[in-house]
Every structure is written in structure tokens, then in C-alpha cells.
TORLORO-554745 format. One record per residue (C-alpha): residue in three letters; x, y, z. Coordinates in steps of 0.5 Angstrom, whole numbers, padded with zeros to 4 digits, always signed. Example, Ala and Ser with C-alpha at 12.3 -4.5 7.8 and 13.67 -1.06 7.14 Angstrom:
<pabas>
ALA+0025-0009+0016/SER+0027-0002+0014/
</pabas>
This chain:
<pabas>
UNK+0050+0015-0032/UNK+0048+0008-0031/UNK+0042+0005-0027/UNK+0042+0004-0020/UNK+0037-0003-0021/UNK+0041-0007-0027/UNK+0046-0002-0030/UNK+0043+0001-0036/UNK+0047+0006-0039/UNK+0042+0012-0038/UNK+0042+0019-0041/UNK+0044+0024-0036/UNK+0037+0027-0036/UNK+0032+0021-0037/UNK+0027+0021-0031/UNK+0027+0012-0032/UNK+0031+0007-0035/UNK+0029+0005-0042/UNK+0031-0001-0039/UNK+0028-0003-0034/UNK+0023+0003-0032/UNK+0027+0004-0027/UNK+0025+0012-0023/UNK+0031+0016-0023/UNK+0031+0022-0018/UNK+0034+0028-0022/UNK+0038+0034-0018/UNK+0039+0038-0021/UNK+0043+0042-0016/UNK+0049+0037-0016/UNK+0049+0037-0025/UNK+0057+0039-0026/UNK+0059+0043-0031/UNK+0064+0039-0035/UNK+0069+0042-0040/UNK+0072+0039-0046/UNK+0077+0043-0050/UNK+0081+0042-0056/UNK+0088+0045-0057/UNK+0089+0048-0063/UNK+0095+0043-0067/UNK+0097+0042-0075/UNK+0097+0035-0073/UNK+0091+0032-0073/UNK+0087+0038-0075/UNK+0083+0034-0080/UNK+0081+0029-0075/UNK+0074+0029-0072/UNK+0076+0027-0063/UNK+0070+0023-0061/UNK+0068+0024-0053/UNK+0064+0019-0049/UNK+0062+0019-0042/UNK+0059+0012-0039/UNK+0059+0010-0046/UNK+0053+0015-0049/UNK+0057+0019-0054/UNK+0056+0027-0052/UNK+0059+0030-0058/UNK+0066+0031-0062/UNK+0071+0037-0063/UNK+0074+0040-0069/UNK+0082+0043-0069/UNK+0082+0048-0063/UNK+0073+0048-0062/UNK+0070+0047-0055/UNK+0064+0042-0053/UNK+0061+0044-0046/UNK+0056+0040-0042/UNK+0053+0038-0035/UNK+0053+0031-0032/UNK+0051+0028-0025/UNK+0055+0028-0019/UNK+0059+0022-0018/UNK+0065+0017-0023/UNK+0064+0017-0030/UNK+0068+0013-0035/UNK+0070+0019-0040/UNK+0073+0016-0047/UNK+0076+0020-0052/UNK+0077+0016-0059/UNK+0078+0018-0067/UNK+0075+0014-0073/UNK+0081+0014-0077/UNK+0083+0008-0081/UNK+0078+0002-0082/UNK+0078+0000-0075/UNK+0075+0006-0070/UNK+0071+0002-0066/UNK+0077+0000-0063/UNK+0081+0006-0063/UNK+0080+0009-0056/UNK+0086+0014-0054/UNK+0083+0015-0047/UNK+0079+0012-0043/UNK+0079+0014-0035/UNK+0075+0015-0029/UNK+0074+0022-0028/UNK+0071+0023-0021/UNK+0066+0029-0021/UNK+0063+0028-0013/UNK+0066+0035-0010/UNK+0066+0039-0017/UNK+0063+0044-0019/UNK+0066+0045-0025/UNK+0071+0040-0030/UNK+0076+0043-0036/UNK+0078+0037-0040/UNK+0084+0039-0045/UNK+0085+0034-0050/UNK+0091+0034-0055/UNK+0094+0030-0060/UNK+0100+0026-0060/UNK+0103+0021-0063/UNK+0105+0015-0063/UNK+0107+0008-0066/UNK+0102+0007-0072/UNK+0099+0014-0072/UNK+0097+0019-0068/UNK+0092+0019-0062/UNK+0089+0025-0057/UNK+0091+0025-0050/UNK+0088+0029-0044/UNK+0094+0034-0043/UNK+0091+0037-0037/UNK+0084+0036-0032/UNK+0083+0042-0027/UNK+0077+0040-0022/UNK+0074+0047-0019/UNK+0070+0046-0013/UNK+0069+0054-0011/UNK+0065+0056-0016/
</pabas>
């Protein structure tokens, strides 16, 4: 999440800004449960996919694994990346704006593709579920 002061990127759970030191009101009642689900595919099955949201990178997947975490209310930048070749830092496959106000629960499901030089992953389906 980001610092409502400066802008600081800052973690979901974080009580202050590192930052500025800025007091971040935690409600733990409006946490969403976000889902990230990897399809099983031959292609790709050896290359890690990277998962960021807000530029803290929460995790990675392996070939048909899932990751599961919970993450404030509101828009978040979520980025998907591999780091194959020597130039990862810029290999970002996704990069989309997810709003999570009226959701209670998020499944991402992130598959590979392919494209000009190689292979990348892309989102190949977003179920916002407000009923749960």
C-alpha cells in the first residue's frame, strides 16, 4: 500500500511509514483476500512468475501452485514478471490496476503465452467476489 502523507511504498501490515513515520490506521476488517493461481502449462513450467502489488514483491509461482494473501481495500498496481534472460528487471508481463473497494475476495489466474522474443505470462481471468 502506499503512504497517504508522501507516497511511500508501504507494507500491508506496517502500523507507520518507515518513511516518514507517518501513523497508518490498520482495519482489518476491510483486508481482501486476494488469490493468485498459476495454470499448469508444459511451456514456461520452469520459469519462476514474480507477483508484485504496489511495488512490494509478495511472492512467486511455480508451474500450477497457488499464492494467497490478504491486502487493504482500495486500487492496487499488481505486476506480474519472469526473470528469464539477463535483463528481468525490465520483463514486466502485466501491469494493471485491480480495484479492490467492493471486494471481498480476488482470484487472479495467471497463465503463460507467447509472444515475439519468448514467452511471457498474462492474466487470463479476474473473478472480483463481493458475497462472500
Amino acid at each position: 500500500m502506499k503512504c497517504p502523507e508522501f507516497g511511500h511504498i508501504v507494507s500491508t501490515f506496517a502500523t507507520t511509514c518507515p518513511s516518514c513515520g507517518y501513523p497508518l490506521k490498520q482495519n482489518y476488517e476491510t483486508l481482501v483476500h486476494v488469490i493468485f493461481y498459476r495454470q499448469r502449462k508444459f511451456y514456461l513450467s520452469k520459469v519462476s512468475c514474480f507477483i508484485n502489488i504496489d511495488g512490494l514483491q509478495i511472492g512467486s509461482l511455480e508451474n500450477g501452485e497457488t499464492l494467497e494473501t490478504t491486502f487493504p481495500q482500495g486500487v492496487h498496481t499488481i505486476e506480474i514478471y519472469n526473470k528469464a534472460g539477463s535483463n528481468w528487471i525490465n520483463n514486466i508481463d502485466v501491469r494493471k490496476e485491480v480495484d479492490f473497494e467492493k471486494a471481498k475476495r480476488i482470484r487472479i489466474v495467471i497463465v503463460p503465452k507467447t509472444k515475439e522474443k519468448g514467452y511471457a505470462f498474462a492474466v487470463e481471468s479476474l473473478l472480483i467476489d463481493d458475497n462472500i
